[in-house]
C-alpha positions, 0 to 999 in steps of 0.5 A: 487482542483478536476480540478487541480488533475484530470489535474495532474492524466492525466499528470502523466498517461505517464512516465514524464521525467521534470517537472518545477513549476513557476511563483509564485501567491505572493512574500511569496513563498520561493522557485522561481521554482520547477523541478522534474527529474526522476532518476534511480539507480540499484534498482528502479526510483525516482524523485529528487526535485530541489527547487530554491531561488535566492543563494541557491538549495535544494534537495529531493528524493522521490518515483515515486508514491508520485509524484501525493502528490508533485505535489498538494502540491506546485500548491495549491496556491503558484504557476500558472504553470507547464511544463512537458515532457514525451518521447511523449508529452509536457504538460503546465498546467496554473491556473488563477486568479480564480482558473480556470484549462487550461490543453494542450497537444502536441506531441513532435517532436524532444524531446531527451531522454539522458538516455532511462533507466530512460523512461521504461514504468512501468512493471505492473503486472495488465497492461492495456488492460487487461479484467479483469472483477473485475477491470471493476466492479471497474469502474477502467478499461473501457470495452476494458481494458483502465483505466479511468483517474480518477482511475489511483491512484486506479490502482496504489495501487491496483498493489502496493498490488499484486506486494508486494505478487508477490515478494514472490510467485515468489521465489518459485515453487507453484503449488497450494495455501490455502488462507484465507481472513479475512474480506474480505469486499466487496472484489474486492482486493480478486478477483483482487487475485485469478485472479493474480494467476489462470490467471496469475501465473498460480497456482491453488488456493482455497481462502476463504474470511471471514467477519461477514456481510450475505448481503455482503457475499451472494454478494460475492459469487453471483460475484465469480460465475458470474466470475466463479471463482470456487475455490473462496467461502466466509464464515459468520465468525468471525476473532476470533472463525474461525475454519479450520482444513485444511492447509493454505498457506496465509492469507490476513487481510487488515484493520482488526480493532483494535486487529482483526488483533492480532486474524488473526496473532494468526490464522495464526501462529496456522496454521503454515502458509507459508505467511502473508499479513496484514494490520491494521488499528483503533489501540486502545488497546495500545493507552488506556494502554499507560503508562512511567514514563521515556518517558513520552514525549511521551504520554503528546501530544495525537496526538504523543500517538496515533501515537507512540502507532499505531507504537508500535503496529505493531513493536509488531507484527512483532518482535513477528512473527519473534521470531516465524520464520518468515522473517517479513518486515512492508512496507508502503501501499496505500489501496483500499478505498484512506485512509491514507498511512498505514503499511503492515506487509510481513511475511514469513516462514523462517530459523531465527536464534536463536540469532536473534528470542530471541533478537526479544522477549526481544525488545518486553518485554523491552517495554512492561515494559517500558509502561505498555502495555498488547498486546493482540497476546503476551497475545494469545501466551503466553496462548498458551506456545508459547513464 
């Protein structure tokens, strides 16, 4: 398994054009070949899956970053060979009766690229080449800026993250930003910020990283000074009774457990603050409230409460932050740490209509009532008159 992602991770560091999955291991394998074509339309690139029987063709889209997910998914076990092509090179990957990997690469000679379009390089923000010394610290990048192959997935989530924030910073002229961090963890992804905007963006930023553990802090604060990130301080806090009397621009909350993320949300609305960045995890509180007499469906399998009740949660907050005027999206995200897919909530300060605010807090009301639920951010705002 590992020889098999590692050969895919270095197939799919170039832009790979076709791929072709063949020759099945036994005759149970429904689909007889496999082709990935990658596609362009005006908003992004994504591959379209060909799957082949002996009458029919199926198809499926999906995004460039679940090529790696794909790609293991058909090799394990059902077939013995892939062929790729990118604009350089030809890769054939064959798996033997022992499981064993063979991996080559050649440069291709008179390959042609009908549509150039679809073979633009990727526009990272963190591109390659770059010294950037938490990403080195990482074991991401090597010391002359190449990233290792085995943390090409790393480096992807880690733009993932950046180019989510740069969507919003770009819309606007900022000269300097207020960030805070709620726990921030071992906090390489605050880093990787604060160097986006001082060496990038070219904004000056003051970004405070919070989290309950004094070891982790205190090594923090020993890296930003190696780094001589001057405006980079991180605090002993707690997420719920954290006190700052200044103007906050962003927060950031990746991972916060349970119903901490509900307490960061609460600060950040308090704060009136311009941009939010959160993404939740370990969501209980509803799970253990979850209770419908109509949609009972939906509570008798544990694996589907729990899951429907994580969902709900976030739907929660989002409908929440934009009854109190913020433009909120909830996208999916790939964290720092290989955890599963999760959501993160993109809210930003903006006009909301009135009609669109208060269409927003009744969704959040009818399924309150509609499963017994006690949230704790609608409980924090209601305290505080806010809804």
């Amino acid at each position: 398994m590992d020889d098999l992602k590692r050969a895919i991770n270095e197939i799919i560091e170039e832009e790979i054009i076709k791929i072709v999955i063949s020759n099945k291991m036994n005759k149970d394998v429904k689909y007889n070949k496999i082709a990935f074509n990658l596609r362009e339309n005006k908003e992004k690139q994504y591959y379209q899956i060909e799957k082949f029987t002996d009458k029919q063709v199926f198809h499926e889209n999906i995004e460039e970053n679940m090529l790696e997910e794909k790609l293991l998914e058909y090799l394990q076990e059902n077939y013995k060979q892939l062929s790729a092509w990118s604009s350089m090179h030809t890769f054939d990957l064959k798996i033997s009766k022992k499981g064993r990997i063979f991996l080559s690469k050649k440069k291709n000679d008179n390959i042609k690229v009908v549509n150039k379009s679809h073979n633009k390089e990727k526009n990272y923000i963190l591109k390659e080449g770059m010294l950037i010394e938490p990403l080195m610290d990482l074991g991401i990048f090597t010391k002359d800026g190449k990233i290792v192959n085995s943390k090409y997935d790393k480096y992807k989530q880690i733009n993932r993250f950046i180019e989510i924030i740069d969507d919003e910073v770009k819309k606007s002229d900022f000269k300097e930003l207020t960030i805070l961090d709620f726990g921030c963890g071992k906090s390489y992804l605050t880093f990787i910020v604060y160097y986006y905007f001082v060496e990038i963006k070219k904004i000056n930023v003051n970004i405070i990283g919070l989290d309950l553990k004094e070891d982790v802090i205190k090594r923090c604060n020993e890296i930003a000074e190696k780094y001589n990130y001057e405006n980079l301080h991180f605090e002993i806090g707690d997420i719920n009774g954290f006190k700052y009397n200044n103007k906050v621009d962003m927060v950031i909350t990746l991972h916060a457990c349970d119903t901490a993320t509900d307490y960061a949300l609460y600060n950040a609305i308090k704060w009136n603050t311009k941009m939010i960045f959160s993404v939740p995890c370990c969501q209980h509180e509803l799970n253990e409230q979850m209770k419908a007499e109509t949609l009972s469906i939906l509570t008798r399998y544990g694996i589907v409460k729990e899951r429907a009740a994580a969902l709900m949660t976030d739907a929660v907050r989002a409908n929440l932050l934009e009854y109190l005027g913020y433009k909120t999206q909830l996208l999916e995200f790939i964290d720092i740490a290989h955890s599963p897919k999760n959501i993160l909530i993109r809210a930003v300060k903006s006009n909301v209509s009135r009609e669109k605010r208060e269409e927003a807090l009744a969704e959040v009301k009818a399924l309150i009532k509609q499963f017994n639920f006690d949230p704790t951010l609608f409980k924090l705002l209601k305290e505080d008159n806010l809804i």
